[in-house]
VEXDREN-2710 file (C-alpha; in Angstrom, 1 decimal):
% VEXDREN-2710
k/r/px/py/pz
1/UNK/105.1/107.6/72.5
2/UNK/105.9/108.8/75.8
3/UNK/105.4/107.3/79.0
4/UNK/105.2/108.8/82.1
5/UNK/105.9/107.3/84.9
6/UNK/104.4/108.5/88.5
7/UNK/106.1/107.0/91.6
8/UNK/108.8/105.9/89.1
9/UNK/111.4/105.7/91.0
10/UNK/109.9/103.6/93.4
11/UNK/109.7/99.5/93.8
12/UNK/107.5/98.7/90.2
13/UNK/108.4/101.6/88.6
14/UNK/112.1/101.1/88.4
15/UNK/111.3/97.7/86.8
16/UNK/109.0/99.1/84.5
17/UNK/110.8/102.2/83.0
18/UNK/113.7/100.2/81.3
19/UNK/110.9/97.7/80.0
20/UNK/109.1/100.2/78.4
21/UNK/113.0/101.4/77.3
22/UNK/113.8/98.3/75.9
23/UNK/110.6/98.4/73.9
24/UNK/112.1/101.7/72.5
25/UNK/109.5/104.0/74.2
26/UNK/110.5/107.5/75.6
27/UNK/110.3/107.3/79.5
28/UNK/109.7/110.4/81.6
29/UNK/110.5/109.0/85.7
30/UNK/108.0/111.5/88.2
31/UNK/109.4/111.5/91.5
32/UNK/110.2/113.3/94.5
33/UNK/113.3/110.8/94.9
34/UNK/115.8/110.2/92.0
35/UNK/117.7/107.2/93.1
36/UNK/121.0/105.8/91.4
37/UNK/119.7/103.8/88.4
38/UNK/121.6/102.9/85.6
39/UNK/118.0/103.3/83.8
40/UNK/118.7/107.3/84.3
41/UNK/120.9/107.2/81.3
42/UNK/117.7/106.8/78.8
43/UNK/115.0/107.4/81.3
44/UNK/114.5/111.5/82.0
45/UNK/113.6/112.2/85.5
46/UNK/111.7/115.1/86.7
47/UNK/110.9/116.0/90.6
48/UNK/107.9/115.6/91.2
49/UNK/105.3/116.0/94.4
50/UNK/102.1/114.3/93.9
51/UNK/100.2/116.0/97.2
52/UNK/101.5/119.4/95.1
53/UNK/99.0/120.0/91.8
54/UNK/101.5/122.8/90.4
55/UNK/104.4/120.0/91.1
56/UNK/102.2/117.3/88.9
57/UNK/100.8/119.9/86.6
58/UNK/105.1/121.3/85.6
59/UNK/105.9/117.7/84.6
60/UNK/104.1/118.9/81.2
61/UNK/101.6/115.9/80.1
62/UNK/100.7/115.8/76.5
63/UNK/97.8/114.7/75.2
64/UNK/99.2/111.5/73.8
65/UNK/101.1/111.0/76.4
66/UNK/100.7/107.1/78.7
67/UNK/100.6/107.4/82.4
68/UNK/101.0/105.4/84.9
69/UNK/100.5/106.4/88.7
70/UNK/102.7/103.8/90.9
71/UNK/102.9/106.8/93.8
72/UNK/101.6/105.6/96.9
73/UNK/102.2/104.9/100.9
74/UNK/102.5/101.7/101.9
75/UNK/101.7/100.1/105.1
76/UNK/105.6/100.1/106.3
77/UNK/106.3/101.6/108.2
78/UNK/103.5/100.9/110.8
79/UNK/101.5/104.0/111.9
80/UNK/99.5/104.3/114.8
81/UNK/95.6/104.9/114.5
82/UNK/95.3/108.5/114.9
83/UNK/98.0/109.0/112.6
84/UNK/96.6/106.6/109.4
85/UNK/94.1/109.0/107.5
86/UNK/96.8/111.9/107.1
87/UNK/99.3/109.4/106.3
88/UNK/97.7/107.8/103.7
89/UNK/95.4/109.8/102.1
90/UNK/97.4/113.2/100.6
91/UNK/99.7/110.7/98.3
92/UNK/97.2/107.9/97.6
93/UNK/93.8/109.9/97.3
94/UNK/94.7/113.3/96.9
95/UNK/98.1/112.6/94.9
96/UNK/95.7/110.5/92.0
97/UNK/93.4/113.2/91.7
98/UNK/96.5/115.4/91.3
99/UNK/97.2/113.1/88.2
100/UNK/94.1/113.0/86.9
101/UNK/93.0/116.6/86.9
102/UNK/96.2/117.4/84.8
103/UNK/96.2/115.0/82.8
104/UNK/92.1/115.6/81.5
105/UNK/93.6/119.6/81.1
106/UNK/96.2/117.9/78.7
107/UNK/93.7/115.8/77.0
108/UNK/95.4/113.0/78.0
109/UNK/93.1/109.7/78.8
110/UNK/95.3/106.6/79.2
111/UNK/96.1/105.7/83.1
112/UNK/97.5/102.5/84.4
113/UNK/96.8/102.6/88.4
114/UNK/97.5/100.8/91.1
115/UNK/95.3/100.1/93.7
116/UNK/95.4/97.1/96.2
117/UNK/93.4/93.9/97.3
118/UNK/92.9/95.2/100.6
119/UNK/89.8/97.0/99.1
120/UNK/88.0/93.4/99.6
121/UNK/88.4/93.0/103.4
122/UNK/87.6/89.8/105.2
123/UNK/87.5/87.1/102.2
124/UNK/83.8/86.5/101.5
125/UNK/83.8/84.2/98.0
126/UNK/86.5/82.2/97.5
127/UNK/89.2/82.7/94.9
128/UNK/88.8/86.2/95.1
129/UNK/87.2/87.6/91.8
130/UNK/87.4/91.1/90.6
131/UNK/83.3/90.9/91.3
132/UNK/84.3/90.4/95.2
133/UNK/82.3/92.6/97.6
134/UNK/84.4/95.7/98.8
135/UNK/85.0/96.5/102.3
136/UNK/88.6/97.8/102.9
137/UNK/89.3/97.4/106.8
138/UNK/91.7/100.4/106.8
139/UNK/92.8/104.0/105.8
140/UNK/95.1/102.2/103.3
141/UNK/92.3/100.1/101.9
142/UNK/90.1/102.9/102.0
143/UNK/92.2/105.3/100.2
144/UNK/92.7/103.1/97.4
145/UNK/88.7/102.5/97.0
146/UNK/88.1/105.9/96.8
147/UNK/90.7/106.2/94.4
148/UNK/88.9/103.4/92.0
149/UNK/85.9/105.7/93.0
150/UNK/87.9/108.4/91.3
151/UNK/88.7/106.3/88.4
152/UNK/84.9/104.8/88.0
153/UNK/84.0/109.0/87.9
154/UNK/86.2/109.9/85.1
155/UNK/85.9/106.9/83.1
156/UNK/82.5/108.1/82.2
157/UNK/84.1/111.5/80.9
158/UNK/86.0/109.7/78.7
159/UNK/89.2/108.4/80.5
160/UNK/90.3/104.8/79.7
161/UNK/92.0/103.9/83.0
162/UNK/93.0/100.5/84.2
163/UNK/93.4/99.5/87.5
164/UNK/95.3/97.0/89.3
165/UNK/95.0/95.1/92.7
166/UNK/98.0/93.6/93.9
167/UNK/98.4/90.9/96.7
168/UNK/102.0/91.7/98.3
169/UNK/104.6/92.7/95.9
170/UNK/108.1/91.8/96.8
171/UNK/111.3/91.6/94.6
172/UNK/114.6/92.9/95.1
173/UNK/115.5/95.7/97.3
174/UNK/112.6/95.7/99.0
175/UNK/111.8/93.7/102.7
176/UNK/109.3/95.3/104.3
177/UNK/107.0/93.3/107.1
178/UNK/109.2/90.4/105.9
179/UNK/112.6/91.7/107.7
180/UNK/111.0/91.0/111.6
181/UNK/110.5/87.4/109.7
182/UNK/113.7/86.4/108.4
183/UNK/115.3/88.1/112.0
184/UNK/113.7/85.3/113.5
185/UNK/114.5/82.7/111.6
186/UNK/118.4/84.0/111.9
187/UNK/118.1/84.0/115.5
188/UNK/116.7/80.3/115.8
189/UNK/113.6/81.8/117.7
190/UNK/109.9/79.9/117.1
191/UNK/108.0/81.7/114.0
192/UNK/104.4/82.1/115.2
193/UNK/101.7/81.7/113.0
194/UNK/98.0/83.3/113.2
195/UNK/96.0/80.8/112.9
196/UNK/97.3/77.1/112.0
197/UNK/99.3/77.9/109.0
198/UNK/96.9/75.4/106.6
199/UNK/95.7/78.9/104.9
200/UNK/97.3/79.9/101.4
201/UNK/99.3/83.3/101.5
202/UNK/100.3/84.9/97.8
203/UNK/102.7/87.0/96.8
204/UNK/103.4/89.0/93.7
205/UNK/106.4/89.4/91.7
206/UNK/107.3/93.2/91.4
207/UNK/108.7/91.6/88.0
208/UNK/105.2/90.4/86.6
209/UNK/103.6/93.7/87.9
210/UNK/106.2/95.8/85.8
211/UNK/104.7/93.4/82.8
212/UNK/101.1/93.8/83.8
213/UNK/101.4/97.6/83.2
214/UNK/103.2/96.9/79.9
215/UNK/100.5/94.3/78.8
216/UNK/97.4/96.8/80.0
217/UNK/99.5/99.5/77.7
218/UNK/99.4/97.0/74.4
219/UNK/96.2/96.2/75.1
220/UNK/94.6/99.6/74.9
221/UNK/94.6/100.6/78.3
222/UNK/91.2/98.8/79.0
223/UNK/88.5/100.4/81.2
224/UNK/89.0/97.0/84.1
225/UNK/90.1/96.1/87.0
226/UNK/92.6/93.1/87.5
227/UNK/93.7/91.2/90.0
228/UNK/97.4/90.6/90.4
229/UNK/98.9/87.3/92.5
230/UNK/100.9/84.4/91.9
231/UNK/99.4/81.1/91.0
232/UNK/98.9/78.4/92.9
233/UNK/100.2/79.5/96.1
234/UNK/101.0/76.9/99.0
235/UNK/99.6/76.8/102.3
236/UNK/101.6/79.4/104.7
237/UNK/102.8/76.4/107.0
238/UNK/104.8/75.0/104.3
239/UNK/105.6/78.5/102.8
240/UNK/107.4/79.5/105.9
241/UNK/109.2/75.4/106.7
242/UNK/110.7/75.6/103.3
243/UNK/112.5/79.2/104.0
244/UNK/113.0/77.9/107.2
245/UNK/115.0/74.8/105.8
246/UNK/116.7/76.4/103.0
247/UNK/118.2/78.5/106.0
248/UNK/119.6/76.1/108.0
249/UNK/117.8/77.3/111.2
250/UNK/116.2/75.5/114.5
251/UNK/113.2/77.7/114.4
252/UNK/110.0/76.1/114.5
253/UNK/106.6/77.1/113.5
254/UNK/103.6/77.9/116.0
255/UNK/100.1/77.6/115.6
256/UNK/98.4/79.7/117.8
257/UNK/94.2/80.5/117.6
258/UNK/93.8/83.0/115.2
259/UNK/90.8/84.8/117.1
260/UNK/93.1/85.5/120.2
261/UNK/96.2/86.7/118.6
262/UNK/93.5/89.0/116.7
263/UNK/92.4/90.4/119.9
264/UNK/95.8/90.8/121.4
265/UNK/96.5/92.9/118.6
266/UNK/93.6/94.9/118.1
267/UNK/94.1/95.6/122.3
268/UNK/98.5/97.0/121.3
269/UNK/96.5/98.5/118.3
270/UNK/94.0/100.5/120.7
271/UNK/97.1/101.4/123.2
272/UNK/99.0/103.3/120.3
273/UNK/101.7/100.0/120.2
274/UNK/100.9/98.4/116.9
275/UNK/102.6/95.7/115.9
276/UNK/101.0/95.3/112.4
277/UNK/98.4/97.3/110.8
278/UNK/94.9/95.9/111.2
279/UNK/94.7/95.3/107.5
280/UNK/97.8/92.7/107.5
281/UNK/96.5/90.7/110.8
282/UNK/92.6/90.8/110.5
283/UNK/93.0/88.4/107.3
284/UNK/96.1/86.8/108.1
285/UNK/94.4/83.5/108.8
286/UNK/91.9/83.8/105.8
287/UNK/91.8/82.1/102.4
288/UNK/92.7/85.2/100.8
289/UNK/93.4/84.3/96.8
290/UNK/92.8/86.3/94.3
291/UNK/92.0/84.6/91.1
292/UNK/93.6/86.0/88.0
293/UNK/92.4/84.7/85.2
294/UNK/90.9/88.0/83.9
295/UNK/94.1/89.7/83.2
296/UNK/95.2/86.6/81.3
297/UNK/91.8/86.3/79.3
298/UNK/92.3/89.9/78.5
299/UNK/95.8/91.1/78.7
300/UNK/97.5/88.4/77.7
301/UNK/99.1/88.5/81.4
302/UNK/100.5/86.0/83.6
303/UNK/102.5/85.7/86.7
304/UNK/105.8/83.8/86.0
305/UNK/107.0/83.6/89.6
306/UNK/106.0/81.0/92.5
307/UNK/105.9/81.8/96.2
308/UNK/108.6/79.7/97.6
309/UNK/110.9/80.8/95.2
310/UNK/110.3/84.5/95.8
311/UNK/110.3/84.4/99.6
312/UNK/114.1/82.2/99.4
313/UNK/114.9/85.1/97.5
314/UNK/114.3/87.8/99.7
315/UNK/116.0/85.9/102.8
316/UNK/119.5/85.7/100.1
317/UNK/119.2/89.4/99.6
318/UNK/118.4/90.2/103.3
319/UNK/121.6/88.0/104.2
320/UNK/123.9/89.3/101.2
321/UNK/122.8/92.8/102.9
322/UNK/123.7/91.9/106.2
323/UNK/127.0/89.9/105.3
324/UNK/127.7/93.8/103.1
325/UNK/127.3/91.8/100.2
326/UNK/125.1/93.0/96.9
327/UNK/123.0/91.1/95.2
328/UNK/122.5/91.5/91.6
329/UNK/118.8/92.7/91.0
330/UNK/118.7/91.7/87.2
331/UNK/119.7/87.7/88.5
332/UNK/117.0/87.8/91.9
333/UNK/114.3/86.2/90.7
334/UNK/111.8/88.5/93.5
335/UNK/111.7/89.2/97.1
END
């Protein structure tokens, strides 16, 4: 069978095409990027611009073909308001329709697609369910709803298409919001916290995503949704004094009240000077888990990665990079 892999050269996909390798499938990376990964030797790679329908349509799907659509913008780097829609939407929206419009003119109906948690907004039931009410609080949030919009539309024409909501993925040789973090912590300087820190904040392994799109694949591709997170996560206070040990530095963590950090915010926000996107901080100080028991009840899935041991990683590789050392991605156990 072959697999083809949207957004594959990006953070999960370059986990997942030499899984689905190793499983002796036949891997076709989409991308507009072609990196320098050893994968490239049994993985094809064809450029590829999602926002482009000709671009998606020359890849060439076949009708038996499995597809996965990893293509998306994050929210790094930070955009300013006005700029958010036109940022976000042409890959995330537009790009999946792209996908989906050539592969129902190939007859082709299997899709594994990611969308995001940040289509729940403000955490309403807690552990977060795939049932949870859905109010996204951004254009990033938003233009992943619409895209399980999208999918809920062509699932009744036929399409099997599973979907996937990630908390924050991080693994190797990816930092993100977590750089301004770990600069901190180098330089000694207090860590403030939104809110008290007694909140839970989860990650997810880009490691046990790459194995959630395999396990949705051996499972049929079925017509859910699933929440992907790490189990058990521990409260961000002592998330952030473990890294903060491990490193050897003097900083120390600040509570501050969540409500007034918000505001502060929201006013930099409203002035064009944000520091993080309203979806990060509006929920920073919320018990947001998502529980995610349905992939294993139906996938067979599980996340093999904790928290603590994923953020320790991504400080090593941050320092490795800026002692000019490379870390080894195959022995980092995530970021």
């Amino acid at each position: 069978m072959r697999h083809i892999i949207f957004g594959g050269d990006g953070f999960v996909g370059r986990h997942l095409a030499p899984k689905l390798v190793a499983d002796g499938q036949d891997v076709i990376v989409a991308d507009i990027v072609k990196s320098d990964l050893s994968h490239y030797r049994s993985v094809k790679h064809v450029h590829c611009d999602v926002t482009d329908a000709a671009s998606v349509a020359a890849v060439g799907i076949k009708a038996d073909d499995m597809v996965y659509n990893l293509s998306a913008k994050m929210l790094s780097p930070i955009q300013v308001r006005a700029k958010r829609h036109d940022f976000f939407f042409p890959v995330n929206y537009h790009g999946t329709v792209n996908i989906i419009e050539a592969m129902d003119k190939a007859g082709a109906p299997k899709l594994v697609h990611f969308t995001t948690d940040m289509i729940y907004g403000h955490t309403v039931t807690y552990p977060m369910t795939e049932e949870h009410p859905v109010s996204p609080l951004g254009e990033y949030g938003l233009s992943k709803w619409r895209t399980e919009e999208l999918a809920a539309d062509w699932r009744q024409r036929g399409m099997s298409i599973s979907l996937f909501r990630p908390r924050l993925i991080i693994g190797p040789g990816r930092l993100g919001i977590l750089e301004k973090l770990f600069k901190l912590i180098d330089w000694n300087l207090p860590v403030p916290m939104i809110g008290s820190g007694k909140n839970p904040y989860q990650f997810i392994s880009v490691f046990d995503c790459a194995e959630a799109c395999r396990a949705a694949w051996k499972a049929g591709v079925p017509n859910e949704a699933y929440n992907l997170g790490s189990l058990n996560p521990p409260p961000v206070r002592k998330l952030l004094g473990d890294l903060i040990k491990h490193a050897g530095s003097k900083s120390i963590l600040v509570p501050t009240p969540g409500w007034a950090v918000k505001r502060t915010l929201d006013l930099l926000d409203w002035m064009n000077m944000p520091i993080m996107d309203p979806e990060q901080y509006l929920i920073a100080d919320e018990e947001c888990v998502l529980d995610v028991s349905k992939a294993k009840r139906q996938l067979g899935w599980a996340p093999q990665y904790r928290d603590e041991d994923m953020l320790i990683a991504a400080y090593k590789e941050y320092r490795a990079k800026k002692d000019g050392h490379a870390v080894a991605t195959s022995h980092v156990p995530a970021e």
